[in-house]
N, CA, C and O of each residue as an XYZ file, in Angstrom:
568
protein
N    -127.378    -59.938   -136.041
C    -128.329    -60.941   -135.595
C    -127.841    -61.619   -134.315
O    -128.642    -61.921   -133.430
N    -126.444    -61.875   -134.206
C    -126.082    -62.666   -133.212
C    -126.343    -61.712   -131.843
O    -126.735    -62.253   -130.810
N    -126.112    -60.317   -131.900
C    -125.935    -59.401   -130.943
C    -127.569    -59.295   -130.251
O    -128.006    -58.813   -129.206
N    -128.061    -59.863   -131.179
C    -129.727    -59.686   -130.794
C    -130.148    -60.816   -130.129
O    -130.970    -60.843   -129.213
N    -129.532    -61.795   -130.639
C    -129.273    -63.080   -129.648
C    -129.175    -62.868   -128.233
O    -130.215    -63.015   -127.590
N    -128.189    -62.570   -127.661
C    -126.879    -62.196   -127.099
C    -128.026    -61.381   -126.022
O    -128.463    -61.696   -124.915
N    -128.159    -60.728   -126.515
C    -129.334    -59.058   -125.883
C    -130.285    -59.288   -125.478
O    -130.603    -58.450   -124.635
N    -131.389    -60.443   -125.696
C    -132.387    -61.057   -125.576
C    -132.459    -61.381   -124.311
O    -131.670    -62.238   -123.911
N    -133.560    -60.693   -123.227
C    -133.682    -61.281   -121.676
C    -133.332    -62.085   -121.574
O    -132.447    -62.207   -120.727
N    -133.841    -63.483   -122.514
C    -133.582    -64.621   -121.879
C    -131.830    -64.928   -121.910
O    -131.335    -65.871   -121.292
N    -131.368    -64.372   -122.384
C    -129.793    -64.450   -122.289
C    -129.046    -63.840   -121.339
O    -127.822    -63.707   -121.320
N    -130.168    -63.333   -120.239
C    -129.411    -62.578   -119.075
C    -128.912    -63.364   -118.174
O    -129.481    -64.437   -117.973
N    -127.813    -63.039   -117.474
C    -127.540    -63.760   -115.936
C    -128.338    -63.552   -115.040
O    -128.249    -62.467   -114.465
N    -129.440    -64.562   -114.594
C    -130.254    -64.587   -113.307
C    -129.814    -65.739   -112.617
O    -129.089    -66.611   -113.096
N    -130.342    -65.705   -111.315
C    -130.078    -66.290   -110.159
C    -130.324    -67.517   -110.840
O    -129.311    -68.205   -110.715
N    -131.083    -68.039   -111.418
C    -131.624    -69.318   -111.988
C    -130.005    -69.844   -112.392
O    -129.456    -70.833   -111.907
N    -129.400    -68.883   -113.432
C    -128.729    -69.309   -114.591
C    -127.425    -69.504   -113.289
O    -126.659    -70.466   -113.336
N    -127.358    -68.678   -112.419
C    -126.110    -69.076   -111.780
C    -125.921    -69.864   -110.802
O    -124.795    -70.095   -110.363
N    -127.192    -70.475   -110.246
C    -127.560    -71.518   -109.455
C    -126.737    -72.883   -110.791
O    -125.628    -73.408   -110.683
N    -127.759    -73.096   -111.904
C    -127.790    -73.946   -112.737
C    -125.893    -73.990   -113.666
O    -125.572    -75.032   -114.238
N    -125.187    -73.119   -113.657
C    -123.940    -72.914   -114.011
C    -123.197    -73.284   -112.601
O    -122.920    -74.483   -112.635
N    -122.828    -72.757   -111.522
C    -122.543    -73.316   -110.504
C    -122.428    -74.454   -109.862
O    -121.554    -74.896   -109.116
N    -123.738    -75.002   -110.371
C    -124.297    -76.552   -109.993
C    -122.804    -77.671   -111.484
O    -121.723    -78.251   -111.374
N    -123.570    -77.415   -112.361
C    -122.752    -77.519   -113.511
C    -121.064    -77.460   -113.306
O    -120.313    -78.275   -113.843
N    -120.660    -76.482   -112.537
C    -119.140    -76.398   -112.478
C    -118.904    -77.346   -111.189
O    -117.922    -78.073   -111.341
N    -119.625    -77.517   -109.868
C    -119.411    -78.236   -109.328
C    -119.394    -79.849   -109.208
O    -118.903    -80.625   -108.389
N    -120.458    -80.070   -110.875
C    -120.647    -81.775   -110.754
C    -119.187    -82.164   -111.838
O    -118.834    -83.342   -111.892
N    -118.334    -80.988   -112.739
C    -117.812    -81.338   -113.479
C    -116.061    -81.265   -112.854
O    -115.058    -81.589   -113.489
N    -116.126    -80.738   -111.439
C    -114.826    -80.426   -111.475
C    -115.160    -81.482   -109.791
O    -114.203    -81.563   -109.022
N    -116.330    -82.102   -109.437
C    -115.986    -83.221   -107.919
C    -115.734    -82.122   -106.948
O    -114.878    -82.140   -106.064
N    -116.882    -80.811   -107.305
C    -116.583    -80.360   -105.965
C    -117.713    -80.240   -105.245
O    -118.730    -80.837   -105.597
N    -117.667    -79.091   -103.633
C    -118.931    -79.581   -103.026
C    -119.399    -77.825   -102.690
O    -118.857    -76.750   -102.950
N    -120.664    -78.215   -101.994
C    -121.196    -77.040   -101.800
C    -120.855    -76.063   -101.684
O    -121.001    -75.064   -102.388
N    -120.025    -76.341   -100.175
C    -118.975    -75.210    -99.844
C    -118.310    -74.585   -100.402
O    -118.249    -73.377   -100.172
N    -117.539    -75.207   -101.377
C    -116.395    -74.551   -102.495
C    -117.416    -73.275   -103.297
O    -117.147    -72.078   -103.399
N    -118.436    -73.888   -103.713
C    -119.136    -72.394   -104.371
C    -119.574    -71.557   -103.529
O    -120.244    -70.719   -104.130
N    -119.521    -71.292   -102.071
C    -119.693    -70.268   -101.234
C    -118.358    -69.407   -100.898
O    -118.212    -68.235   -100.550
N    -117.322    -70.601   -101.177
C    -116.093    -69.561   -100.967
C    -114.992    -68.746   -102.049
O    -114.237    -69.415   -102.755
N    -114.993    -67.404   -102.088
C    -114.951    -67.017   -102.678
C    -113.350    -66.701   -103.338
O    -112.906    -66.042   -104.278
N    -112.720    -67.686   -102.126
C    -110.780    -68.101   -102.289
C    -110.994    -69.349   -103.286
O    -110.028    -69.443   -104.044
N    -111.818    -70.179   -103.474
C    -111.795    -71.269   -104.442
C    -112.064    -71.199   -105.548
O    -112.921    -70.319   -105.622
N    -111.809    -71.700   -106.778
C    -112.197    -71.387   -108.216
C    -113.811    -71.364   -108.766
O    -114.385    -70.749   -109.665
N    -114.143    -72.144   -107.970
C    -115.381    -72.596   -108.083
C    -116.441    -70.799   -107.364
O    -117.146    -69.981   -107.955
N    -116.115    -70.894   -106.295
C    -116.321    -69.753   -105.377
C    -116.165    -68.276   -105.994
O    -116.887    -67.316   -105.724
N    -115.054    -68.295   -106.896
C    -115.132    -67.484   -107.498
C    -115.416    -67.059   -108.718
O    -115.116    -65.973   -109.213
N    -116.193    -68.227   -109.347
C    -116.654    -68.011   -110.624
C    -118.070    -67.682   -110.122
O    -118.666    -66.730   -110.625
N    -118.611    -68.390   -109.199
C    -119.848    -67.871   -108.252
C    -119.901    -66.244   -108.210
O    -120.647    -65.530   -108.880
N    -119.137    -65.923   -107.465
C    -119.152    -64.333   -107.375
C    -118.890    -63.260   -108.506
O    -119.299    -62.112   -108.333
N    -118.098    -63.672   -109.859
C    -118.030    -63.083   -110.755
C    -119.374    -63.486   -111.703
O    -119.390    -62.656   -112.612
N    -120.262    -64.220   -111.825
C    -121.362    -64.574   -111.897
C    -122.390    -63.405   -110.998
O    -123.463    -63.025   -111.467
N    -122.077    -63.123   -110.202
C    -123.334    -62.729   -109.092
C    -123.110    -61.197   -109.581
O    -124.039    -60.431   -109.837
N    -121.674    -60.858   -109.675
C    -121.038    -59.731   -109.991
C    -121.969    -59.327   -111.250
O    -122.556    -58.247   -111.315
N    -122.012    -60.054   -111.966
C    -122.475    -59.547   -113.530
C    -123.853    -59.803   -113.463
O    -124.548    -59.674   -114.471
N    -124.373    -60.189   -112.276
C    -126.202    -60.432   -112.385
C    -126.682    -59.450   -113.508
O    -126.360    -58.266   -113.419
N    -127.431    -59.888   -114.553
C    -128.469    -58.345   -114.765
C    -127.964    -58.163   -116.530
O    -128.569    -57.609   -117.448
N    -126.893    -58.732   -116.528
C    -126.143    -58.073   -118.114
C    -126.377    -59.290   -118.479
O    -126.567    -60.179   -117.648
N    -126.399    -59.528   -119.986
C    -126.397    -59.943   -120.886
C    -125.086    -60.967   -121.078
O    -124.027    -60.832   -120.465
N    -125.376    -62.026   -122.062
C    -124.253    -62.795   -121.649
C    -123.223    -62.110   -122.627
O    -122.118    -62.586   -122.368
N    -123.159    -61.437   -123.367
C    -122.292    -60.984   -124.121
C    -121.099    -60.005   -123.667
O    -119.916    -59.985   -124.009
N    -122.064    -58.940   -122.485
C    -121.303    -58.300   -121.483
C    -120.515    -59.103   -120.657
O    -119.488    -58.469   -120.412
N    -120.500    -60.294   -120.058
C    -120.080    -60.978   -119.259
C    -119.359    -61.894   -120.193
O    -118.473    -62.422   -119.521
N    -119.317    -62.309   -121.346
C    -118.505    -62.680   -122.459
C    -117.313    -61.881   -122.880
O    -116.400    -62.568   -123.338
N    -117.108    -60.600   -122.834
C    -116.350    -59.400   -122.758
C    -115.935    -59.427   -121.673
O    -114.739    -59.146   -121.748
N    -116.248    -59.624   -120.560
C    -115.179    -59.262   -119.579
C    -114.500    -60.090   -118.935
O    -113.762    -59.893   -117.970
N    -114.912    -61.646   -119.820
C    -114.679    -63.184   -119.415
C    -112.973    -62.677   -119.896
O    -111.942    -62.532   -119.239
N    -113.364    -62.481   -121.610
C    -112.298    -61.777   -122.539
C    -111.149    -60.735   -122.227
O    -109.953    -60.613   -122.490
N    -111.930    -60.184   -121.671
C    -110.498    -58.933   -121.162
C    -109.455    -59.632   -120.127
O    -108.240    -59.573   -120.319
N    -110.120    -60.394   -118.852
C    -109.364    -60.681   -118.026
C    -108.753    -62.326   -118.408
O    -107.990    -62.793   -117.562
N    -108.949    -62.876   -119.185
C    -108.755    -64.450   -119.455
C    -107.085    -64.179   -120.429
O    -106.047    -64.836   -120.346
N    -107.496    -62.610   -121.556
C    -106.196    -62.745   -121.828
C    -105.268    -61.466   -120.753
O    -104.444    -60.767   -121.343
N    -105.367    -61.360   -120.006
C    -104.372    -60.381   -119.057
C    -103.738    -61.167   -118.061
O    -104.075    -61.791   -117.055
N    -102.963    -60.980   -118.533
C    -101.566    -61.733   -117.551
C    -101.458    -60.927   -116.389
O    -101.424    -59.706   -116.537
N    -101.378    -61.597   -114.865
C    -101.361    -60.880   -114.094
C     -99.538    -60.302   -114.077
O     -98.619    -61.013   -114.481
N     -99.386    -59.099   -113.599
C     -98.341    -58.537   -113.350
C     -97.519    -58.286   -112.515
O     -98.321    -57.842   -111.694
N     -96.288    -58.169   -111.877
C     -95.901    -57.992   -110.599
C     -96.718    -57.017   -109.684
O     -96.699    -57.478   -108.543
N     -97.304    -56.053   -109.733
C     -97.607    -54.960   -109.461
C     -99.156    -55.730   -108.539
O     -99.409    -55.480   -107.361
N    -100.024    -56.686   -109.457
C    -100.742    -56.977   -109.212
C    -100.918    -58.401   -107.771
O    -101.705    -58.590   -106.844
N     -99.643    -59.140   -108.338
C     -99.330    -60.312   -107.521
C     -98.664    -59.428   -106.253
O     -98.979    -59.883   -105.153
N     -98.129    -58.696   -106.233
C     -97.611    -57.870   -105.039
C     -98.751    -57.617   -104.077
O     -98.996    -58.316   -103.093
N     -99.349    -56.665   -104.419
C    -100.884    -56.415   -104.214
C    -101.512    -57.646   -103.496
O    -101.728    -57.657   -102.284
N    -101.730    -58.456   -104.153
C    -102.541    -59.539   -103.639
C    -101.845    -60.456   -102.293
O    -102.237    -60.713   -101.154
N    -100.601    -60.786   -103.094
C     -99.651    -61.124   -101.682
C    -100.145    -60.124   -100.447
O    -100.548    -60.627    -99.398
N    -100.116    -59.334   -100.544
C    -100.466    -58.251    -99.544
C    -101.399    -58.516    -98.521
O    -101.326    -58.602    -97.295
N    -102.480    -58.643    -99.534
C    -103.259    -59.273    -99.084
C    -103.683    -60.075    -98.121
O    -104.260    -59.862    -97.055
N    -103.103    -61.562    -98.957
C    -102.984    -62.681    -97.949
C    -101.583    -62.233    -96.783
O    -101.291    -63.202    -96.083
N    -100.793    -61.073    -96.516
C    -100.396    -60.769    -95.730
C    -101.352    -60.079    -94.352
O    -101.207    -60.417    -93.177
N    -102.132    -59.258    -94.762
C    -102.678    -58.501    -93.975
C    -103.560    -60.027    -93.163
O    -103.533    -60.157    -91.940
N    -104.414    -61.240    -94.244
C    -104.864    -62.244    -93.887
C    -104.404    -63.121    -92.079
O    -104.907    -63.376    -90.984
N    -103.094    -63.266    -92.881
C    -102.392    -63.994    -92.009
C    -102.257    -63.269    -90.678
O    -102.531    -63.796    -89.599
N    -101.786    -61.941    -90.837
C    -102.064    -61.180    -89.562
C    -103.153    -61.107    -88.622
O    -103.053    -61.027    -87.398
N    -104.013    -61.137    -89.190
C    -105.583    -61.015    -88.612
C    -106.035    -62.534    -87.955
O    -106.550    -62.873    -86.890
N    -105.521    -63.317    -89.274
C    -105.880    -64.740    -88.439
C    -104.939    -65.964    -88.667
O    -105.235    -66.999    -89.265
N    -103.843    -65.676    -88.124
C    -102.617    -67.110    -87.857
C    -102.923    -68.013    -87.972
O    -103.689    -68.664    -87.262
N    -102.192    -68.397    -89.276
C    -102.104    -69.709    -89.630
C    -102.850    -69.581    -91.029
O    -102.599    -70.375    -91.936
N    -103.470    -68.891    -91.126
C    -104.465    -68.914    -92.660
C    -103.697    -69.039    -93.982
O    -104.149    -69.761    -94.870
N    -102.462    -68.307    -94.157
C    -101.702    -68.869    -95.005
C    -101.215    -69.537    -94.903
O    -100.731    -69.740    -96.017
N    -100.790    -70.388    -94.111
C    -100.153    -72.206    -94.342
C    -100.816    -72.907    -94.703
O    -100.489    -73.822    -95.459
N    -102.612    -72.580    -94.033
C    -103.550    -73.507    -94.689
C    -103.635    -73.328    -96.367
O    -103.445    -74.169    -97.246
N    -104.047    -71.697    -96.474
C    -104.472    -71.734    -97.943
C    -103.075    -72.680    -98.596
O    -103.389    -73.783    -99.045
N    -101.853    -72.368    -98.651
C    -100.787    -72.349    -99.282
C    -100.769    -74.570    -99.292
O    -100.353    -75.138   -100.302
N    -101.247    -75.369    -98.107
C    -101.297    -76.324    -98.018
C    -102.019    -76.936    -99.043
O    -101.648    -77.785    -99.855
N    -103.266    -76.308    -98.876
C    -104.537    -76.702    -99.502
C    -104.217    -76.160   -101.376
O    -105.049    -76.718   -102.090
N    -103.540    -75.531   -101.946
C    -103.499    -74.569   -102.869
C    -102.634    -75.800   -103.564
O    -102.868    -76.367   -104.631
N    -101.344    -76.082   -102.427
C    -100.353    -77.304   -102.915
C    -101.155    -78.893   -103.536
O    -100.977    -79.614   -104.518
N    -101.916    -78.902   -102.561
C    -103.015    -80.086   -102.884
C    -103.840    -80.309   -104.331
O    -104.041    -81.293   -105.043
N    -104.219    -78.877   -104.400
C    -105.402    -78.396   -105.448
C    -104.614    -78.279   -107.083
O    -105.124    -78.443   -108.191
N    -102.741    -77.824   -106.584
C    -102.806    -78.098   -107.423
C    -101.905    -79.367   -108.111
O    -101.674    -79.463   -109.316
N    -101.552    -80.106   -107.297
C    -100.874    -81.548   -107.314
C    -102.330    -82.571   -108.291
O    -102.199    -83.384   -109.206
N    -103.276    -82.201   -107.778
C    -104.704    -83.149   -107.752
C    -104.895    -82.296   -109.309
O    -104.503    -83.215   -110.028
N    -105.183    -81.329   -110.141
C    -105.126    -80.478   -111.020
C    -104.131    -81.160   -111.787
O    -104.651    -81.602   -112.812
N    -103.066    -81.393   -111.720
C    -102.011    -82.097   -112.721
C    -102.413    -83.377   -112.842
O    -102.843    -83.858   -113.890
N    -102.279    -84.024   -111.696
C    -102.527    -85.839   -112.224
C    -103.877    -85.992   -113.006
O    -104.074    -86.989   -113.700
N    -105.007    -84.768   -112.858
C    -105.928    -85.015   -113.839
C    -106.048    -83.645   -115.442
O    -106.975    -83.017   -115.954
N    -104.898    -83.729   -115.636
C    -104.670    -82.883   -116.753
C    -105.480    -82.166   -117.028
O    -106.192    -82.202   -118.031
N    -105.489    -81.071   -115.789
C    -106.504    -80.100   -115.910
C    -105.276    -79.202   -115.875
O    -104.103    -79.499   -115.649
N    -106.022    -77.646   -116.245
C    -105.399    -76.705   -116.614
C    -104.892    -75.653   -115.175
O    -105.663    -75.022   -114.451
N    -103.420    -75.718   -115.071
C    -102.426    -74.968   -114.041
C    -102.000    -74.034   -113.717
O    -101.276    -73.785   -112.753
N    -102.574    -73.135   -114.823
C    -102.101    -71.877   -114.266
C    -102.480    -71.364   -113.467
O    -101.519    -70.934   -112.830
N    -103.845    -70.947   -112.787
C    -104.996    -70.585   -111.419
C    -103.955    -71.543   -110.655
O    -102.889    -70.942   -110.517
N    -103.938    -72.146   -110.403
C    -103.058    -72.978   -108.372
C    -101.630    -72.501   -108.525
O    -101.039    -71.915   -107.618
N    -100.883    -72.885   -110.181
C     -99.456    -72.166   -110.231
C    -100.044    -70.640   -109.838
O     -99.874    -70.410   -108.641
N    -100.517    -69.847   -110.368
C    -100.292    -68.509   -109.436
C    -100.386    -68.060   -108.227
O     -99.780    -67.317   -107.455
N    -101.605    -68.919   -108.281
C    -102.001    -68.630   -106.517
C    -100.713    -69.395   -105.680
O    -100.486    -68.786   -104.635
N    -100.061    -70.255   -105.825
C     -99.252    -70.983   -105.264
C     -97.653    -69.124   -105.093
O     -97.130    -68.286   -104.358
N     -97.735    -69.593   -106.206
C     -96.648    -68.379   -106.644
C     -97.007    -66.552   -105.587
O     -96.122    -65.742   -105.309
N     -98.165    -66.437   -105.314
C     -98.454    -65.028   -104.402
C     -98.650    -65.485   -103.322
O     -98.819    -64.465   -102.653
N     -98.785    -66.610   -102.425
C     -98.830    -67.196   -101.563
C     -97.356    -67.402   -101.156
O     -97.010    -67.289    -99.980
N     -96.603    -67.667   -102.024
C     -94.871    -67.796   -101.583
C     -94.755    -66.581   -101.216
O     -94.448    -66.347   -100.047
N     -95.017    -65.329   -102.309
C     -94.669    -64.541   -102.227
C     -95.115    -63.254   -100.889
O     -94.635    -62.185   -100.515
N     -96.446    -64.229   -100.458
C     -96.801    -63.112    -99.397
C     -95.860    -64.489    -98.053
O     -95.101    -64.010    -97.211
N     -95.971    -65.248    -98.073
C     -94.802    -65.759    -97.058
C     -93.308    -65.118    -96.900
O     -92.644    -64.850    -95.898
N     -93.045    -64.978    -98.330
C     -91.390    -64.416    -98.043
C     -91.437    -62.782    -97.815
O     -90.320    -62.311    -97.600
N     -92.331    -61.997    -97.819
C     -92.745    -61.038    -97.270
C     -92.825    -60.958    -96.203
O     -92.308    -59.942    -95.739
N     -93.539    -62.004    -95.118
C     -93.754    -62.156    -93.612
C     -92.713    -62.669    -93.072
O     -92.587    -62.686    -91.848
N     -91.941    -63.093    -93.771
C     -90.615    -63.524    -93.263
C     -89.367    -62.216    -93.061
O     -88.610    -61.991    -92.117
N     -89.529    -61.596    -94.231
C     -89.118    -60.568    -94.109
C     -89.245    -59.474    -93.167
O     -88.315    -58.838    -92.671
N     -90.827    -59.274    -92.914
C     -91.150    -58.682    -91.747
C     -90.979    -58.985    -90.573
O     -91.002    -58.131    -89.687
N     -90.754    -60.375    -90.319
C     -90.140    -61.478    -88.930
C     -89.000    -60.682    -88.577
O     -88.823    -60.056    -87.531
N     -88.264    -60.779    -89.552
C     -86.606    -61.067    -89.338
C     -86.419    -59.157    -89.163
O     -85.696    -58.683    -88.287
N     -86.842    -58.682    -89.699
C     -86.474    -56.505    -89.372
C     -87.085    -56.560    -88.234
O     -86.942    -55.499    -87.627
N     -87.872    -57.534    -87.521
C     -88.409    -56.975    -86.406
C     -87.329    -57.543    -85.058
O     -87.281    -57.174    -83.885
N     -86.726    -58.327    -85.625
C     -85.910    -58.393    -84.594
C     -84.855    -58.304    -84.121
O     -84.698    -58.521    -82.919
């Protein structure tokens, strides 16, 4: 019965529902427009994993809330991503001091309101890690 719930059009992700969830995450966490357009912010990116799942059912998007909520990211993965914000920084100087500034902020402001740390601790943590990478690459180059 519940699965029939679950399955029921009206339980799909439409633009409506992710306008109205979006809106919702932004009046509850004091953030602003912008943040749900960008897709480096939490907000931004619950937007796009939302947009991602347009069309399915909330149960599908309940499952894959599930798979990735308990998966611990891995070195393999934080490497990767560091990478990332390596290739970033290359392309446009200075972008990781900002994110890494702003990340420090987000998550200083995240503690004094006993909100939950692990999202800014990681991102903080692959952000070091793509710095001590570019540092690395500094220093062989010369």
């Amino acid at each position: 019965m519940n699965s029939v719930f679950n399955e029921h059009p009206s339980r799909r992700i439409t633009d409506e529902f992710i306008e109205k969830s979006v809106s919702e995450a932004l009046a509850s966490f004091n953030g602003n427009r912008e943040e749900a357009d960008n897709p480096n912010t939490g907000i931004g990116a619950f937007r796009f994993m939302l947009e991602s799942n347009k069309g399915k059912s909330m149960l599908e998007f309940q499952e894959v809330l599930a798979h990735y909520s308990h998966r611990a990211l891995d070195d393999d993965i934080r490497h990767q991503m560091a990478l990332d914000w390596v290739s970033r920084e290359q392309s446009v100087p200075g972008a990781l001091s900002r994110e890494l500034a702003s990340t420090e902020r987000e998550l200083d402001e995240a503690r004094l309101a006993g909100k939950e740390l692990r999202f800014h601790k990681e991102k903080k943590d692959i952000l070091m890690l793509a710095a001590g990478q570019l540092g690395n690459m500094h220093s062989s180059n010369c």
